[in-house]
PQR file of N, CA, C, O and H, with PARSE charges and radii, in Angstrom:
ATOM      1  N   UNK A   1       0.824  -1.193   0.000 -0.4000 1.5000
ATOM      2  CA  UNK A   1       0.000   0.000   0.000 -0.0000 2.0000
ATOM      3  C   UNK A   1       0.872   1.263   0.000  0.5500 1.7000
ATOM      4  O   UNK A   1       0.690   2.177  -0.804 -0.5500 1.4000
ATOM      5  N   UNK A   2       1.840   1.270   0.952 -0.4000 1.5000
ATOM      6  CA  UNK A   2       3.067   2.040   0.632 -0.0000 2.0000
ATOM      7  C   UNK A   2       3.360   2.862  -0.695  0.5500 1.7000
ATOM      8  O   UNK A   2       3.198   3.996  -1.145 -0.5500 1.4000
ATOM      9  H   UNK A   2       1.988   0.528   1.605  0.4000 1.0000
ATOM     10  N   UNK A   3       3.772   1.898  -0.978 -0.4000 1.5000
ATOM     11  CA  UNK A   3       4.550   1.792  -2.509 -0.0000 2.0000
ATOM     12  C   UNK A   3       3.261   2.643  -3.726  0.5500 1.7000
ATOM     13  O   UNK A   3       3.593   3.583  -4.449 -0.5500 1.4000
ATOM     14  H   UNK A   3       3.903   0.977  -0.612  0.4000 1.0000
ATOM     15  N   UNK A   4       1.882   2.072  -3.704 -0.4000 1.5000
ATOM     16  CA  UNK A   4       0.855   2.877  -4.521 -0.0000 2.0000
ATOM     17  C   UNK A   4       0.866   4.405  -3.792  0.5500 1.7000
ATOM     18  O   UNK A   4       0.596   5.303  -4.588 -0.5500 1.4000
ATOM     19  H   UNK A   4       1.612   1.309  -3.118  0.4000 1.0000
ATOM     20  N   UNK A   5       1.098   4.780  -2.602 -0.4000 1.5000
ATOM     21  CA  UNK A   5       1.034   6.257  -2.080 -0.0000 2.0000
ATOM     22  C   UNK A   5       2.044   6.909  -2.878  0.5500 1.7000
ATOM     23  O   UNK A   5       1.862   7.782  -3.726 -0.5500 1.4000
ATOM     24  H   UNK A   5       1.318   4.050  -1.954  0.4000 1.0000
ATOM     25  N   UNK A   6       3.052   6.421  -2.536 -0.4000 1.5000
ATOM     26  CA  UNK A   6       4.284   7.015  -2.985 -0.0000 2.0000
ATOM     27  C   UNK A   6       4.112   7.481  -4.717  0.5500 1.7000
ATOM     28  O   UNK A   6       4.578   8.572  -5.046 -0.5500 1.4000
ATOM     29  H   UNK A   6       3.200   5.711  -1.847  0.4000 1.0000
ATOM     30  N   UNK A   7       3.665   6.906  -5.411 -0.4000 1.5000
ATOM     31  CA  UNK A   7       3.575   6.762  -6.619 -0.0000 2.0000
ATOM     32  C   UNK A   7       2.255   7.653  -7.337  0.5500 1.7000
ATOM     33  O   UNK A   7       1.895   7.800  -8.505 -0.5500 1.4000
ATOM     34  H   UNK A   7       3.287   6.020  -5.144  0.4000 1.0000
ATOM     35  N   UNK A   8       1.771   8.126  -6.106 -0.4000 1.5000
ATOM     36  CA  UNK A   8       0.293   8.952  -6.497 -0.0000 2.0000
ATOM     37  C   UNK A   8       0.877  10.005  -5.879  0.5500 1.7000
ATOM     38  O   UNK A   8       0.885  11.028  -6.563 -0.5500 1.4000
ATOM     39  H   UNK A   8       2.063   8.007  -5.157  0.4000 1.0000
ATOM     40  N   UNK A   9       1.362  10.084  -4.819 -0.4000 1.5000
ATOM     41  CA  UNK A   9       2.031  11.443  -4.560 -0.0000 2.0000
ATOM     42  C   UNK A   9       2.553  12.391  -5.369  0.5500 1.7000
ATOM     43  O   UNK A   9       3.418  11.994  -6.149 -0.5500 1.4000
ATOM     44  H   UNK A   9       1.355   9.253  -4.263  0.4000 1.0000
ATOM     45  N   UNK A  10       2.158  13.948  -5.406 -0.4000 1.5000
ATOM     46  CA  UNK A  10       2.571  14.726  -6.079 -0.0000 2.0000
ATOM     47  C   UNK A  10       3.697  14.943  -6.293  0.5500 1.7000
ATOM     48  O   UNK A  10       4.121  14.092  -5.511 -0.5500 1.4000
ATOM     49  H   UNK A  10       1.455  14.271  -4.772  0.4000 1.0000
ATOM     50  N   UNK A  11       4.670  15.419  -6.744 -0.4000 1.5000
ATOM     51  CA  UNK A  11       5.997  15.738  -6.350 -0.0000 2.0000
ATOM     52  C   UNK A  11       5.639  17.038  -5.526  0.5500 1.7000
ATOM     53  O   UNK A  11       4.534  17.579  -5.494 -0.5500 1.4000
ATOM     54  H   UNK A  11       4.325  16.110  -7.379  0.4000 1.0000
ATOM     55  N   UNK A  12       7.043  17.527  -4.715 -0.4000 1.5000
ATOM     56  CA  UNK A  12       6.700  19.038  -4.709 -0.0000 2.0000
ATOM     57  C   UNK A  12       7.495  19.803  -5.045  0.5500 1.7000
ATOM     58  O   UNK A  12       8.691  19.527  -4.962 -0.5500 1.4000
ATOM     59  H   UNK A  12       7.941  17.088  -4.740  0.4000 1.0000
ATOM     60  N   UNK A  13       6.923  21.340  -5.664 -0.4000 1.5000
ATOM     61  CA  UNK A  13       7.177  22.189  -6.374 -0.0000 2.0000
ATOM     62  C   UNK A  13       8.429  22.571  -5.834  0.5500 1.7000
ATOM     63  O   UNK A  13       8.379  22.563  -4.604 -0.5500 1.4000
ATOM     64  H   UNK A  13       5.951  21.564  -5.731  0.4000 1.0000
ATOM     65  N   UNK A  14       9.665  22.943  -6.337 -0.4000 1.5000
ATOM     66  CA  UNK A  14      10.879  23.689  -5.504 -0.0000 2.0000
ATOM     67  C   UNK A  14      11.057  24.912  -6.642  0.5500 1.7000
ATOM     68  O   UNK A  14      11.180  24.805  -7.862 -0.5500 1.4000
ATOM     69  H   UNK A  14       9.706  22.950  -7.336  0.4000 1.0000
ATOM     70  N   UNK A  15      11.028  26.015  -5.867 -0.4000 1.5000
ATOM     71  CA  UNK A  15      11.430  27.431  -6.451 -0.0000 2.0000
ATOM     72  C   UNK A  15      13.116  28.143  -6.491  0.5500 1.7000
ATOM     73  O   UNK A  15      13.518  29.029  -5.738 -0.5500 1.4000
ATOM     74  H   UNK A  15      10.928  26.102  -4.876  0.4000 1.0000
ATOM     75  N   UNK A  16      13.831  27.530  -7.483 -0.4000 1.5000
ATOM     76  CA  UNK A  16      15.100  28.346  -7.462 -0.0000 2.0000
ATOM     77  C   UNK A  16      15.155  29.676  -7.605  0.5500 1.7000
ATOM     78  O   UNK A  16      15.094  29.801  -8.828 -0.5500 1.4000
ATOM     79  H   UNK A  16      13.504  26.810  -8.096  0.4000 1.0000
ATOM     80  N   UNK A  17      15.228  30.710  -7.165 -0.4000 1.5000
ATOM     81  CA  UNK A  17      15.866  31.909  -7.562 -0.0000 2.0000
ATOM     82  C   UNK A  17      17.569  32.168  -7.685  0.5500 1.7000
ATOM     83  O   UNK A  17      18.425  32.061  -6.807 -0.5500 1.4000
ATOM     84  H   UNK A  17      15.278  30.608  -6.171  0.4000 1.0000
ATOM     85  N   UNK A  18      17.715  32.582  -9.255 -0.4000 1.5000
ATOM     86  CA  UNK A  18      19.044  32.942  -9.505 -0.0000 2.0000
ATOM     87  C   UNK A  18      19.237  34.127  -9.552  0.5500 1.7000
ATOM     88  O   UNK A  18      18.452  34.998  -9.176 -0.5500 1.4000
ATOM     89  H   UNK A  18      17.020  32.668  -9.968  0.4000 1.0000
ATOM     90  N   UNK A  19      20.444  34.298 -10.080 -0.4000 1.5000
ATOM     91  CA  UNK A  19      21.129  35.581 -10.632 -0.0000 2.0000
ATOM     92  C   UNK A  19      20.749  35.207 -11.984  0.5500 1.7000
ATOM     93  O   UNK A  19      20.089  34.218 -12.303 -0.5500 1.4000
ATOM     94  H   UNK A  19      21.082  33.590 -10.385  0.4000 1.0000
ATOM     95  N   UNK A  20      21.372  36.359 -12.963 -0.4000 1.5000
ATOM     96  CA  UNK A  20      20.838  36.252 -14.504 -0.0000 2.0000
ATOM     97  C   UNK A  20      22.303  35.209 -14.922  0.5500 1.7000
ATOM     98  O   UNK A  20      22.344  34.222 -15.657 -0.5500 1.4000
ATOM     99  H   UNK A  20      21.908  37.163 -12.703  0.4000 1.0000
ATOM    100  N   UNK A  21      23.744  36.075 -13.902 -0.4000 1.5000
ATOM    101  CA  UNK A  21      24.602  34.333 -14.180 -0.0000 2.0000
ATOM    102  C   UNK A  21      24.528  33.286 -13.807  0.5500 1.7000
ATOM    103  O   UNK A  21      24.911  32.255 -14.360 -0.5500 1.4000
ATOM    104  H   UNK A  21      23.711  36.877 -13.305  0.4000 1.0000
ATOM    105  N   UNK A  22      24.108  33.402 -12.984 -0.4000 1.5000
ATOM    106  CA  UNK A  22      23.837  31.397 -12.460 -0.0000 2.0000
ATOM    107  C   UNK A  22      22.689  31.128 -13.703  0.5500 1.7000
ATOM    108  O   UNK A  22      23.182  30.183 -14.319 -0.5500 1.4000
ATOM    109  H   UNK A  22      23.798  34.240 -12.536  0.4000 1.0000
ATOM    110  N   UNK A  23      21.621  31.429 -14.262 -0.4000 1.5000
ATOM    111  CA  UNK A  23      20.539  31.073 -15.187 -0.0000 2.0000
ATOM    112  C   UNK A  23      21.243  31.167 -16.339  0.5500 1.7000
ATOM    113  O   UNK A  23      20.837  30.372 -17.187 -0.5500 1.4000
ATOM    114  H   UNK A  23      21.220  32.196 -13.761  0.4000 1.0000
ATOM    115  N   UNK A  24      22.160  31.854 -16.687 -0.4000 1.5000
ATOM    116  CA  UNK A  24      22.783  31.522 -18.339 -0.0000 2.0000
ATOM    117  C   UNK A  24      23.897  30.333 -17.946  0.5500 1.7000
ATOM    118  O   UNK A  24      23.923  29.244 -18.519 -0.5500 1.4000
ATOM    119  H   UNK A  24      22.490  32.499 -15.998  0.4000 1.0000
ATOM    120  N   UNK A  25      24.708  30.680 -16.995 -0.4000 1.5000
ATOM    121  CA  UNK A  25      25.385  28.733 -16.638 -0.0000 2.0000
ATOM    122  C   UNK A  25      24.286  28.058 -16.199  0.5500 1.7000
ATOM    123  O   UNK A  25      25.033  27.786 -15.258 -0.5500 1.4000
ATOM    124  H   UNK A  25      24.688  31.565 -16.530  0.4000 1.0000
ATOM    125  N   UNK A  26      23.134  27.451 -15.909 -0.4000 1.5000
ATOM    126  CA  UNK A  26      22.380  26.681 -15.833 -0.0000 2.0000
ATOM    127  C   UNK A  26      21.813  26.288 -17.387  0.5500 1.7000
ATOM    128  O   UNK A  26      21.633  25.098 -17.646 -0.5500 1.4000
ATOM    129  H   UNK A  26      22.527  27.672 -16.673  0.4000 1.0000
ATOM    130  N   UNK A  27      21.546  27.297 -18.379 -0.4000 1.5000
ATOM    131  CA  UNK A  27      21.066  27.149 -19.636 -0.0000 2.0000
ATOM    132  C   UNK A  27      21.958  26.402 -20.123  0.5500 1.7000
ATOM    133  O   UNK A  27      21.748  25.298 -20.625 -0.5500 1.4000
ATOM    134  H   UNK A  27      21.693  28.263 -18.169  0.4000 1.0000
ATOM    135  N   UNK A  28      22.746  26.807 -20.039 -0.4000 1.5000
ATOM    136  CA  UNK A  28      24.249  26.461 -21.345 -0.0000 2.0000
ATOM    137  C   UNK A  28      24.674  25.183 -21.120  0.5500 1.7000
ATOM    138  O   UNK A  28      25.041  24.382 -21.979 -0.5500 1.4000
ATOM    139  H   UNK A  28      22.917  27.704 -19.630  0.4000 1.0000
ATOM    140  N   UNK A  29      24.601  24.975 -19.647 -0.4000 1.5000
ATOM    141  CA  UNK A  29      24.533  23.414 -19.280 -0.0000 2.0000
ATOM    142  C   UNK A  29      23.711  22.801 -19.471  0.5500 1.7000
ATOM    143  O   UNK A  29      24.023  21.626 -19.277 -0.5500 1.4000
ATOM    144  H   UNK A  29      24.303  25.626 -18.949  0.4000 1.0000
ATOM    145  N   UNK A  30      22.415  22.954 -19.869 -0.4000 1.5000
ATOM    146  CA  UNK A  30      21.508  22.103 -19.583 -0.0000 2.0000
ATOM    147  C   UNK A  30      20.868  21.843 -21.066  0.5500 1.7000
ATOM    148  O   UNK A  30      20.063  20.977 -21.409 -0.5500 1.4000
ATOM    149  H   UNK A  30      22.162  23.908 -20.026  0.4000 1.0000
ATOM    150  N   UNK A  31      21.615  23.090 -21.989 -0.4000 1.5000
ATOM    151  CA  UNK A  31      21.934  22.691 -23.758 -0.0000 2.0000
ATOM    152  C   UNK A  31      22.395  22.134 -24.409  0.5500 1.7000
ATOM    153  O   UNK A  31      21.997  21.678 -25.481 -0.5500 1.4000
ATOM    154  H   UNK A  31      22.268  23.794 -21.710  0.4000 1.0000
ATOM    155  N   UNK A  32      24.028  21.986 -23.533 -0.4000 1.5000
ATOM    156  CA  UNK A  32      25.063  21.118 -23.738 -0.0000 2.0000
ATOM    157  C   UNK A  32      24.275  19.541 -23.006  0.5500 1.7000
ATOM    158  O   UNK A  32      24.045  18.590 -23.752 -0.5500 1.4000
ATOM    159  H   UNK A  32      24.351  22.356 -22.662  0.4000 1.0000
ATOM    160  N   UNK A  33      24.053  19.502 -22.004 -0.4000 1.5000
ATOM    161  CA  UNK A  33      23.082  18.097 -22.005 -0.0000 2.0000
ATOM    162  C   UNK A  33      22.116  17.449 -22.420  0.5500 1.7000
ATOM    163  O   UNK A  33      21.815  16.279 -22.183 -0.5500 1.4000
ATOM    164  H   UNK A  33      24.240  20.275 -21.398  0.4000 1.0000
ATOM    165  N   UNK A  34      21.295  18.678 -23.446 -0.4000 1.5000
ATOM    166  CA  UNK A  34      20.757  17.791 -24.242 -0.0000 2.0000
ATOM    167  C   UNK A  34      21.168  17.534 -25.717  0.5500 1.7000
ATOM    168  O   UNK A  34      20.617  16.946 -26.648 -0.5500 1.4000
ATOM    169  H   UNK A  34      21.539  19.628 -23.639  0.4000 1.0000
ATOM    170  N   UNK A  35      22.101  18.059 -25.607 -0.4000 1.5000
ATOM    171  CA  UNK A  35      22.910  18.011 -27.140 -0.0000 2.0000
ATOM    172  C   UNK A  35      23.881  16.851 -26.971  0.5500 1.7000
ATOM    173  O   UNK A  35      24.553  16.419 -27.908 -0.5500 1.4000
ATOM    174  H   UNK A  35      22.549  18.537 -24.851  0.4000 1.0000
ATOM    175  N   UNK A  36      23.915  16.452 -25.948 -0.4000 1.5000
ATOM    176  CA  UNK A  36      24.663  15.209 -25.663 -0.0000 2.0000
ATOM    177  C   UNK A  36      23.970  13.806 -25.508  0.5500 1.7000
ATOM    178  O   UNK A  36      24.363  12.669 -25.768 -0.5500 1.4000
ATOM    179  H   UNK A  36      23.370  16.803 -25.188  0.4000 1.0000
ATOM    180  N   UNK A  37      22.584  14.388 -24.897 -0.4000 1.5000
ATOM    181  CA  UNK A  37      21.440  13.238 -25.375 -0.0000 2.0000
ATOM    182  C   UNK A  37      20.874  12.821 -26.718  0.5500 1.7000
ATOM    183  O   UNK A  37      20.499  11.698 -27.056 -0.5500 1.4000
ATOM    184  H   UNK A  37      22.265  15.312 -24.686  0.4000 1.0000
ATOM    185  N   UNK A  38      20.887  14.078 -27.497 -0.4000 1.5000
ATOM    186  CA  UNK A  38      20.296  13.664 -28.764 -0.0000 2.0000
ATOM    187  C   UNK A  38      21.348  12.827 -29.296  0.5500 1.7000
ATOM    188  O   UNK A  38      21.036  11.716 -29.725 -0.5500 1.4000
ATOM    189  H   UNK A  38      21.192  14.990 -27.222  0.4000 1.0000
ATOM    190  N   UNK A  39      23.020  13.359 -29.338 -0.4000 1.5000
ATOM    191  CA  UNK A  39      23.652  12.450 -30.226 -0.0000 2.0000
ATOM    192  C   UNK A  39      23.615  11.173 -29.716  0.5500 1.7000
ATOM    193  O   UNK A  39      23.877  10.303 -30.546 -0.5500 1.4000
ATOM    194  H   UNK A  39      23.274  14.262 -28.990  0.4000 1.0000
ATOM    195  N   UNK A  40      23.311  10.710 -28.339 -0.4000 1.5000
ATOM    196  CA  UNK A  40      23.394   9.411 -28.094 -0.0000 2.0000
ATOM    197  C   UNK A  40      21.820   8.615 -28.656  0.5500 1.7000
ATOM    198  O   UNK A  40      21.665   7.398 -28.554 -0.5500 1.4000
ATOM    199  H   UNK A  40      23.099  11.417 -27.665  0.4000 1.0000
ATOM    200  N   UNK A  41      20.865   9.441 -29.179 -0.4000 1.5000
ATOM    201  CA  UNK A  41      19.724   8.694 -29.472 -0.0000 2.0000
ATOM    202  C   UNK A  41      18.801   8.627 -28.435  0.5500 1.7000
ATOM    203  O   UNK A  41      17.915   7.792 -28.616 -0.5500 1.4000
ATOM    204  H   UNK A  41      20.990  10.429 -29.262  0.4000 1.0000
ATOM    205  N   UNK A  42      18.736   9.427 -27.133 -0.4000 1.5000
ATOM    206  CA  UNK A  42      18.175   9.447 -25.903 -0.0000 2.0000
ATOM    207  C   UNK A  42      17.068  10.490 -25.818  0.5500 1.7000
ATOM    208  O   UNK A  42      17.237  11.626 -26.263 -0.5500 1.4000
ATOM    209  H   UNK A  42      19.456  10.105 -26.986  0.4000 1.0000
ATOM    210  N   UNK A  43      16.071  10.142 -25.312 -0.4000 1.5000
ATOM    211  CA  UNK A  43      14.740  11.185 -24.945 -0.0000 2.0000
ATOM    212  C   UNK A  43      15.115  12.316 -24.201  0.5500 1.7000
ATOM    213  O   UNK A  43      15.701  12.071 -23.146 -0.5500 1.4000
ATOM    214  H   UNK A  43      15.934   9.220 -24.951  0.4000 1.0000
ATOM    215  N   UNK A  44      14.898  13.649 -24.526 -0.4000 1.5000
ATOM    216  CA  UNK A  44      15.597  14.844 -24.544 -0.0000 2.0000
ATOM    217  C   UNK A  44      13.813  15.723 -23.988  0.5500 1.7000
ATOM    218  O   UNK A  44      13.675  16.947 -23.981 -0.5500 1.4000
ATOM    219  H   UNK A  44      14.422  13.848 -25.383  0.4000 1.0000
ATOM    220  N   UNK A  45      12.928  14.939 -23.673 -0.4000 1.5000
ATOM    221  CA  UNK A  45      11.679  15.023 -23.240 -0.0000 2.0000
ATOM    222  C   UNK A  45      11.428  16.494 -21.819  0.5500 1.7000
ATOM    223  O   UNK A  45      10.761  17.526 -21.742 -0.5500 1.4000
ATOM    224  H   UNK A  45      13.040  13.945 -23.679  0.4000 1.0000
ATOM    225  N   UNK A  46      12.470  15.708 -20.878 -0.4000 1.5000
ATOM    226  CA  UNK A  46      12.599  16.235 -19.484 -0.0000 2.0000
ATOM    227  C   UNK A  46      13.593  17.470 -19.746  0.5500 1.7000
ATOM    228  O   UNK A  46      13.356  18.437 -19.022 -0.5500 1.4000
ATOM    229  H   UNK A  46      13.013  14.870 -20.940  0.4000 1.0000
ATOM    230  N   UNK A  47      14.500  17.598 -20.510 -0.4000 1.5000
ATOM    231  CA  UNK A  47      15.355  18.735 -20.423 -0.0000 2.0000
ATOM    232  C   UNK A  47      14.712  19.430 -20.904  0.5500 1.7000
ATOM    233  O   UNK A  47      14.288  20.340 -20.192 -0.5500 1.4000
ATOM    234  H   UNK A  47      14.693  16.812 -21.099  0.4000 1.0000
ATOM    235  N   UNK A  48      14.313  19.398 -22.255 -0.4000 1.5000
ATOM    236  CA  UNK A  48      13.755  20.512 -23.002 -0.0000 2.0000
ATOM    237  C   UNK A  48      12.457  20.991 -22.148  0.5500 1.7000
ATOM    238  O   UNK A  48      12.007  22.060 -22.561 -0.5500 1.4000
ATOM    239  H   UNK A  48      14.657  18.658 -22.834  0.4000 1.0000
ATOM    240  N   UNK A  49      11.665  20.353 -20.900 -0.4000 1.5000
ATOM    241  CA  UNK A  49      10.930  21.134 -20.487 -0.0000 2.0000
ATOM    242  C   UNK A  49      11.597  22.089 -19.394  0.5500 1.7000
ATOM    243  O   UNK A  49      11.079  23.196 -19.245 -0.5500 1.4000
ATOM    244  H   UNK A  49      12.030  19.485 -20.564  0.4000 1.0000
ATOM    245  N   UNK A  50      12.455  21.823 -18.795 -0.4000 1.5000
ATOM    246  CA  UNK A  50      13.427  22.249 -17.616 -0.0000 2.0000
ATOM    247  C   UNK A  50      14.127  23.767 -18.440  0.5500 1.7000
ATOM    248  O   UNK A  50      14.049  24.886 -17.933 -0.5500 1.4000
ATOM    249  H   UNK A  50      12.876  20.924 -18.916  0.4000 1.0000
ATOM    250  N   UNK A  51      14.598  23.556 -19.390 -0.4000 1.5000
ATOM    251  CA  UNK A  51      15.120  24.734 -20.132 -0.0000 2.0000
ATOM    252  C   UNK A  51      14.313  25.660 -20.447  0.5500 1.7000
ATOM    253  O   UNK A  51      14.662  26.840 -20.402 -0.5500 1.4000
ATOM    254  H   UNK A  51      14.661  22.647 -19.802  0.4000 1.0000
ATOM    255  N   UNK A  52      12.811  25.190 -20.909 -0.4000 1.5000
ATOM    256  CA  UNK A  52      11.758  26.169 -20.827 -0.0000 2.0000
ATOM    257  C   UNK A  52      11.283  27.054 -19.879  0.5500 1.7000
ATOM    258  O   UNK A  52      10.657  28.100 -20.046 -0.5500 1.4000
ATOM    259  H   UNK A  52      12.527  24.232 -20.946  0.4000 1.0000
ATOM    260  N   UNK A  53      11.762  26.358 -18.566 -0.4000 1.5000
ATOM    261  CA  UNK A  53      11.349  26.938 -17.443 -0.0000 2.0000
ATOM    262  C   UNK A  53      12.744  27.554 -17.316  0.5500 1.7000
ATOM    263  O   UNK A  53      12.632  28.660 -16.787 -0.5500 1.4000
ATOM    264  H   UNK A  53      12.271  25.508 -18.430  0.4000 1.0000
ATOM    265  N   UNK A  54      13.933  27.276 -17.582 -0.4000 1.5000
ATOM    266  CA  UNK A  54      14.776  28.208 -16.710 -0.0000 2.0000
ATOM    267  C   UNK A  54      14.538  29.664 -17.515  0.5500 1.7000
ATOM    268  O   UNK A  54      14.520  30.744 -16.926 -0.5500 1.4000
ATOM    269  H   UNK A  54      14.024  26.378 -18.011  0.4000 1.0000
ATOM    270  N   UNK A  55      14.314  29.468 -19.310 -0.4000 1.5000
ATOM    271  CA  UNK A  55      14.336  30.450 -19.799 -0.0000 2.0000
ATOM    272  C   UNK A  55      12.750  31.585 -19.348  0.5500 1.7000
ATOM    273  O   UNK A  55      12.861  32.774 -19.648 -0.5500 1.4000
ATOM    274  H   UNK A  55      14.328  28.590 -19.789  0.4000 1.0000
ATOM    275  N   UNK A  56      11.968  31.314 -18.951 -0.4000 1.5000
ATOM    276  CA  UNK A  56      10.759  32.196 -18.645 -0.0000 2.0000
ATOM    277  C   UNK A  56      11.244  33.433 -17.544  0.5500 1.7000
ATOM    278  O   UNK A  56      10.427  34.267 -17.154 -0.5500 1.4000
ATOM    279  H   UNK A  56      11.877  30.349 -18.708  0.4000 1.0000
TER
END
């Protein structure tokens, strides 16, 4: 029963606040990681939403 809670559980929301440099080194990294996923043939699903959000 455990195990089904855990799994219905929401995640929860965590709010980073950066600087505008920590958010362009967070971008650039997180471009370069999915540019490192695509060449391997890997689902690039989760970054590209994460990058959306750092860029807003």
């Amino acid at each position: 029963m455990e195990v089904l809670q855990m799994l219905r559980r929401k995640a929860e929301k965590r709010i980073v606040e950066l600087s505008p440099d920590e958010a362009r080194l967070l971008r650039e990294a997180l471009l370069a990681f999915r540019n490192k996923l695509l060449s391997a043939g890997k689902p690039t699903e989760d970054v590209n939403e994460l990058i959306i959000k750092v860029m807003k």
